[in-house]
C-alpha positions, 0 to 999 in steps of 0.5 A: 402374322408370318410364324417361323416355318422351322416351329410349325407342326404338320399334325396328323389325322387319320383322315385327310377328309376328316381333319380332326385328332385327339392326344392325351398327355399324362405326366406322373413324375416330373419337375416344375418346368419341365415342357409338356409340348414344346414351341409350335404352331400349327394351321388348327384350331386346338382346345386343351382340357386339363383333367389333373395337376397344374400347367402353364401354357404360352399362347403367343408369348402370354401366359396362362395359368390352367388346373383341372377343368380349365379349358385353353382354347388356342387360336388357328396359327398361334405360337404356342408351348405348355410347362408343369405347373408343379411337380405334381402328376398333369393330365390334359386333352387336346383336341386338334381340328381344321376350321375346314371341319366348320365350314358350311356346305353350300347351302346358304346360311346367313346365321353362320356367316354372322356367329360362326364364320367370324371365330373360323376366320380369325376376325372374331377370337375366343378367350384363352383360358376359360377357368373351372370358376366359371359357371359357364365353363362346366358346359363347354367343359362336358361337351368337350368330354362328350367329344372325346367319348365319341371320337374315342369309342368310334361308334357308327356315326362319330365323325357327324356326333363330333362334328356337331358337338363342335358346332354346338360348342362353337355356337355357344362360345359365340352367344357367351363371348361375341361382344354386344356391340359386334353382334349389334352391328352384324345384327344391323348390318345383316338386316339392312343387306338382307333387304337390300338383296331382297329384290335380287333373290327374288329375282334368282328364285324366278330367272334360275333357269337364266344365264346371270353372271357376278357381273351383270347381277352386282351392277343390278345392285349398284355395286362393283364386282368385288364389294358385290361378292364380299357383301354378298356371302357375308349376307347370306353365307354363300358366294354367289355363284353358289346361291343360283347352283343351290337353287338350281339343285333344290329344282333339280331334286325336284324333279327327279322326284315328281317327273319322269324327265330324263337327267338330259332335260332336267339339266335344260329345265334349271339352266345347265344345259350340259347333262355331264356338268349338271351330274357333276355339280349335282354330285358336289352338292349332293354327295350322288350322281342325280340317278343314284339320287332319284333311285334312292330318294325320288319316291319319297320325295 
């Protein structure tokens, strides 16, 4: 759905990197009706946690009821607005992030790619409102506390308890809310496309040092490039292209902990040839140079 760009909110992080922000609203004195937040949407995913007084929030033009311990969870992209309730005093969180803080690294995944990604990528969509009535809820609700505790107090290390708490949440969510048939089919479907690519990545895992391009290996598959790609990632969490540069790199970090190969050869040794494209892609999947690396980490490794 194509949102009015004159009602969407460029929300702000303190960290481009880190795309994740928490606000507090509390309302003491109000009317019934008077807005908390008006009409917006925005590119994030937003969770609101209602800790005092009554609410009314408009997710996509549907309305939803919220009191404290309520938790209103709001899709990436949706239009949403929230109103008093009641002139009582209202209080909630709201927990702002981009699915980007989600998304699995480049190592491959599957088990992501079937109860993660689907929610991330909007195919799959939580319920609205989970009410403080649901047993459930006081879970997901003290994990949300626990986030906001973490990303408030900015103890060493938050941004990694953050993000794992979200993932916990998120992995939750999915067990309690995937619908049994979808978890049946993806189940299925995983499986059979695992099989079916056994062959494949048995042949990776022996010929990484090869040159083997999308091409060559989808007609290895019987398949067109497209379908290949899309099959693929959906099976093992990762584009194809990544899978063999994940390979490459556990070899790589092999060796530059049990040789003393120079990063020169090394890059020959797993298929990259050119040192500076291996240090670069090194890098990118290891967040250091291979040098740092081995300095670092080769001797226990």
């Amino acid at each position: 759905m194509t949102q009015p760009q004159e009602l969407r909110e460029h929300t702000y992080f303190n960290d481009p990197s880190y795309p994740f922000n928490i606000f507090r609203l509390c309302q003491e004195q109000q009317q019934k009706g008077t807005p908390s937040f008006h009409l917006h949407w925005h590119d994030h995913f937003e969770i609101l946690l209602v800790s005092r007084g009554k609410a009314v929030f408009y997710i996509d033009s549907n309305p939803y009821e919220a009191q404290a311990g309520d938790i209103i969870i709001v899709p990436s992209g949706a239009l949403h607005a929230g109103y008093a309730a009641d002139d009582s005093a209202l209080e909630y969180c709201a927990i702002v992030f981009n699915v980007a803080l989600l998304r699995h690294g480049k190592a491959p995944d599957p088990k992501h790619a079937l109860y993660i990604t689907p929610y991330l990528d909007g195919a799959l969509l939580f319920p609205v409102k989970l009410s403080h009535q649901d047993t459930a809820t006081l879970r997901f609700k003290h994990i949300l506390e626990e986030i906001i505790s973490e990303f408030e107090g900015k103890q060493p290390g938050y941004e990694l308890m953050v993000k794992s708490l979200l993932y916990m949440l998120f992995t939750l969510l999915s067990r309690r809310f995937m619908p049994g048939e979808q978890q049946g089919r993806a189940n299925l479907a995983h499986t059979r496309n695992a099989d079916r690519f056994k062959q494949l990545l048995l042949h990776i895992d022996a010929h990484y040092t090869e040159p083997i391009t999308v091409t060559k290996a989808a007609a290895m598959m019987n398949l067109n490039p497209y379908h290949f790609c899309k099959i693929f990632k959906k099976t093992t969490g990762s584009t194809f292209i990544e899978y063999v540069n994940f390979i490459r790199i556990n070899e790589a970090m092999r060796l530059l902990g049990s040789s003393d190969l120079t990063i020169t050869e090394i890059a020959e040794q797993i298929g990259c040839g050119n040192p500076n494209y291996f240090t670069k892609l090194f890098k990118q999947y290891k967040g250091i140079t291979p040098s740092q690396w081995r300095k670092e980490y080769g001797g226990s490794y």
